[in-house]
VEXVOZA-116634 format. One line per field, with one value per residue (C-alpha): x, y negated, z; residue number from 0; residue in one letter. Coordinates in steps of 0.5 Angstrom, whole numbers, plus 500, padded with zeros to 3 digits. Last residue first. Example, Ala and Ser with C-alpha at 12.3 -4.5 7.8 and 13.67 -1.06 7.14 Angstrom:
u 527	525
v 502	509
w 514	516
n 1	0
res S	A
end
This chain:
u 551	555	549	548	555	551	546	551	556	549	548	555	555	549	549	557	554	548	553	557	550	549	556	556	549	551	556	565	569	573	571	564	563	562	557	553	552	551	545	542	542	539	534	532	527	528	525	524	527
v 482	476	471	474	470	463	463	465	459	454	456	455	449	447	449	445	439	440	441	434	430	432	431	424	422	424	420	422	418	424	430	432	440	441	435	438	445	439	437	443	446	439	439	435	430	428	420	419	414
w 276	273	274	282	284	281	286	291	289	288	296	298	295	298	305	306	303	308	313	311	310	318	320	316	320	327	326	326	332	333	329	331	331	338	338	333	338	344	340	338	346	348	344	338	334	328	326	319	315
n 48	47	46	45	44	43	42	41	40	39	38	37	36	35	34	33	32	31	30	29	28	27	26	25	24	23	22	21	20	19	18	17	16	15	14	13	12	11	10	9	8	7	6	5	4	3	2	1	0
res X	X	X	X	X	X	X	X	X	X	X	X	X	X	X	X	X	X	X	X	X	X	X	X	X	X	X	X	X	X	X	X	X	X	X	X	X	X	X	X	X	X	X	X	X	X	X	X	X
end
């Protein structure tokens, strides 16, 4: 697994939005699903147009 790096002011970001005992892995995975709904609703918005 690839190691990523982060600065404090990101990392504090992804604390705020962590839920009780949330991981950082369910937080990440969480917001990339959030990323790819809304990107396949836009992609899908442009359709009716």
């Amino acid at each position: 697994m690839p190691t990523v790096e982060l600065d404090e002011d990101t990392v504090q970001r992804l604390d705020d939005l962590r839920v009780e005992d949330e991981s950082y892995d369910e937080l990440v995975t969480e917001l990339i699903n959030i990323y790819e709904a809304e990107e396949l609703t836009l992609f899908h918005g442009g359709d009716e147009y």
